[in-house]
Every structure is written in C-alpha cells, then in structure tokens.
C-alpha positions as CSV (number, residue, x, y, z in Angstrom):
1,X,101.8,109.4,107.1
2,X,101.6,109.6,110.6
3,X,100.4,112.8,112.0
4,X,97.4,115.1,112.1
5,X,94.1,115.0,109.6
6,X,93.3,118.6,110.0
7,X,90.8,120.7,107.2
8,X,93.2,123.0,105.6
9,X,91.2,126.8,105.3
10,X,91.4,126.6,109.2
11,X,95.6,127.4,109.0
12,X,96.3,130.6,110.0
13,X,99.0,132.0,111.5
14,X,99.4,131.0,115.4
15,X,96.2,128.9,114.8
16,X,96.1,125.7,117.6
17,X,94.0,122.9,117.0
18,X,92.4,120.6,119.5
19,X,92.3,117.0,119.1
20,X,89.5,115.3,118.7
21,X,90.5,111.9,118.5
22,X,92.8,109.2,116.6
23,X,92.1,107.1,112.9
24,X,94.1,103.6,112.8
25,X,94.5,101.7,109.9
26,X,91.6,99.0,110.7
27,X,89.9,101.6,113.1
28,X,88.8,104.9,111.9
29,X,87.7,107.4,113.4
30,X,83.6,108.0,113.7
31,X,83.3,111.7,113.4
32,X,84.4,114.7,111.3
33,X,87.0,116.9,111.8
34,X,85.3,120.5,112.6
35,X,87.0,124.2,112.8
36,X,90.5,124.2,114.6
37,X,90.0,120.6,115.5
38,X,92.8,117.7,114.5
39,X,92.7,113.6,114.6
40,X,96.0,111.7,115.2
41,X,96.5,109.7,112.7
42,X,98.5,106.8,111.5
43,X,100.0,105.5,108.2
44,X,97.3,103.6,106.5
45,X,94.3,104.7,108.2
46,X,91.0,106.4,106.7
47,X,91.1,110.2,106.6
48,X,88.1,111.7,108.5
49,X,85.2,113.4,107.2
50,X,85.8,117.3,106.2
51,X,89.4,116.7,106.6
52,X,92.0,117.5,103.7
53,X,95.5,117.6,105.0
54,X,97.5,115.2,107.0
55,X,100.6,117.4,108.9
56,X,103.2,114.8,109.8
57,X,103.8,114.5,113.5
58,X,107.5,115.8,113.7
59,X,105.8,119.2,111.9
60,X,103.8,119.6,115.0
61,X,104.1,121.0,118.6
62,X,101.7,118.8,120.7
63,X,100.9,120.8,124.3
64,X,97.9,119.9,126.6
65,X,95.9,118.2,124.0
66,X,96.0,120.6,121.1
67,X,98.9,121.1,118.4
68,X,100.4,124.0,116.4
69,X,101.6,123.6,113.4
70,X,105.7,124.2,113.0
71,X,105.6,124.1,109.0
72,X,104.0,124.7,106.3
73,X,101.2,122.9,104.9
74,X,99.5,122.2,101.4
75,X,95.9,121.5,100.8
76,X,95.8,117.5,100.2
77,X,99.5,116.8,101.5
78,X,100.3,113.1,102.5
79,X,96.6,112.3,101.3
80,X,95.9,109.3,98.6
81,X,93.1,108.9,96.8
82,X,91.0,106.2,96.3
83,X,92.1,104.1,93.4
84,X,95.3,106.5,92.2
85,X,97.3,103.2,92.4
86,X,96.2,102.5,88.8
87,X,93.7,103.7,85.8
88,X,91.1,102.0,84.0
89,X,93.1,100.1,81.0
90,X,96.4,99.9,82.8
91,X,98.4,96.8,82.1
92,X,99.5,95.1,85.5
93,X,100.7,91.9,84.8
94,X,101.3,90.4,80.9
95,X,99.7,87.6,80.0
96,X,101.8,84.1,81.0
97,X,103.1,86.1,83.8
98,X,104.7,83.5,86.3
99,X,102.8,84.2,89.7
100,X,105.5,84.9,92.1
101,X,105.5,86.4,95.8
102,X,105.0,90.2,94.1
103,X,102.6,89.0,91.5
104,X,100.9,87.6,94.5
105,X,100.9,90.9,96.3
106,X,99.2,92.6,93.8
107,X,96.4,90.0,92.8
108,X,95.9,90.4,96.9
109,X,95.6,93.8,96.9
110,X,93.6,93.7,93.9
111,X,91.1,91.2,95.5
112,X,91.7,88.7,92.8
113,X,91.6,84.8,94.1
114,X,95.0,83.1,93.4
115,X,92.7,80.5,91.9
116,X,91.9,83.1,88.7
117,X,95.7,81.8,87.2
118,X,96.0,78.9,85.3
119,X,97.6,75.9,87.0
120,X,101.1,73.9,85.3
121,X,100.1,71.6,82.7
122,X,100.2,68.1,83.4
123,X,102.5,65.9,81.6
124,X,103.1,62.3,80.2
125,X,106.0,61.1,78.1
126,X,105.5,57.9,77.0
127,X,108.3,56.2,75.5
128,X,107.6,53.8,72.5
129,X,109.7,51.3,70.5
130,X,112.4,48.1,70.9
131,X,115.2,50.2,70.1
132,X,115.5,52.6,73.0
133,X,116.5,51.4,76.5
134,X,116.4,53.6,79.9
135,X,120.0,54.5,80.1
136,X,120.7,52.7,83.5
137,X,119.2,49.0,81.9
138,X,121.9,47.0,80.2
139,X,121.4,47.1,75.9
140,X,121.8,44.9,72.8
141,X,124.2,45.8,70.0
142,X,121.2,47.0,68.3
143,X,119.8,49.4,70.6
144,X,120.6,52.9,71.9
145,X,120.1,54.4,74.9
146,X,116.8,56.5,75.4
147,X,118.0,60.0,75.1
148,X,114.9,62.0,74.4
149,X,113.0,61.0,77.5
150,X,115.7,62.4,79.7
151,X,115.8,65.4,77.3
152,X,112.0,66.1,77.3
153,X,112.0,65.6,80.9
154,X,114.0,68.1,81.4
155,X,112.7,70.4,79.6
156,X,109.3,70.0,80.3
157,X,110.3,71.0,84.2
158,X,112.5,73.6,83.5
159,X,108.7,75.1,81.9
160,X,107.2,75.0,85.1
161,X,105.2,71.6,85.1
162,X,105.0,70.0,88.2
163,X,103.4,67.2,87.9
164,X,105.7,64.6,84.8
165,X,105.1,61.3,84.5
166,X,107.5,58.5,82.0
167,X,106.2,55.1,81.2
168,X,107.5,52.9,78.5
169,X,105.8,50.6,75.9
170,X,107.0,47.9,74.5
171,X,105.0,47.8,71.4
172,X,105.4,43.5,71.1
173,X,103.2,43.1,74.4
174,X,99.6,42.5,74.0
C-alpha cells in the first residue's frame, strides 16, 4: 500500500507527523519510526522498525514535510506478515502438476529451482514385423498399413513428451 508507516499509539486527535524518510521495495529505510514521526512508503517495501500501521497516501494531508491523518486508522492496517501467504502443511501444487507460467510464479516466489520438476519422458517406438508398412510406402496384398505407430505417436505427445523417436525393424535383416 502506498502511504505512510506510522506507530499506531501516537494517533490522537489533530496529531501531525513529521517525515522522516521513504522505504522502497528493494530499498528500505535504515531507521525506526519514533513518536509522531512517518516514512513514505511504497507497495512492497519493508515496514520500518517500531512501526505498525501503513495510512494510505489519499488518507493523508501532506503540508511542509509532515502529514495529518484524514481517516481513521487500525493497529496493523495494510501490513502483511511474514509468511501469511501459506502454513506449514499447505498443499500448493498436486503432484504431476504440469509446470505452467503460474506454477512457475509460485516455485519463484517460493525459491524453488525450476530444475526440482521432473523433465518429459523420453520416448522410442519401434516398430517390428513384415506385415506393417509406413502408410505413405506402397504395400503387398498381404500387408497392412502401420496404424499403431501413428496412433502411439500421437498419443505419446498429446502426454507432454517432447522428445519421440520411430524406427522400424525388419526382423529378416541380420
């Protein structure tokens, strides 16, 4: 929330606050936030020491360096804990989840390499036997055309495998 990191037993009424400085997400502020003092702050950015309230900016009168406050204001407003996202023993993704940009996110935010996932099986059909012929190669009388290689190609890729191989063997050849 953008606004002001303030400590919330120094509200009373008609109380001003000076501020003291300004936490950004990536560069906090070094200090604490003492009596009737605020800190700018910006979505994403540490709270300051001793502070427990952020006031969002549009609830504040900003004069000559120091704000009032134009609404009211709960102990711990607009504040987020560390690690409230989730709890110990939480299930965030099933097992033979497919990894996609949001599962991404969260392994990202959750530190965890994209390595930790397993990788698409490699696979190899290999087609055996006299009597089946590639469907494009002419055939004898007494053969068919290969329709489970097509078949098993298919849905071998439709599963997510990447990397398919087909060879035949002619099971006459030495």
């Amino acid at each position: 929330m953008d606004g002001f990191a303030i400590r919330f037993n120094d509200i009373r009424p008609d109380a001003s606050f000076e501020i003291i400085g300004e936490s950004r997400a990536g560069i906090p502020f070094d200090g604490e936030v003492a009596a009737a003092t605020a800190v700018r702050i910006n979505t994403g950015a540490l709270i300051p020491e001793c502070a427990d309230a952020v006031v969002p900016v549009e609830d504040c009168e900003e004069t000559n360096g120091s704000i009032c406050l134009t609404a009211a204001v709960k102990a711990g407003q607009h504040i987020r804990k560390k690690g409230e996202e989730f709890e110990t023993g939480d299930l965030l993704l099933k097992s033979a989840t497919v990894i996609r940009p949001p599962q991404m996110a969260l392994l990202a935010f959750l530190r965890l390499a994209a390595d930790a996932v397993f990788q698409p099986p490699r696979v190899s059909i290999c087609v055996t036997g006299i009597a089946f012929r590639h469907v494009k190669d002419s055939a004898k009388d007494c053969q068919v055309p290969d329709s489970d290689s097509p078949m098993l190609s298919s849905a071998v890729a439709a599963s997510g495998t990447q990397d398919l191989s087909i060879s035949r063997v002619d099971p006459r050849a030495n």
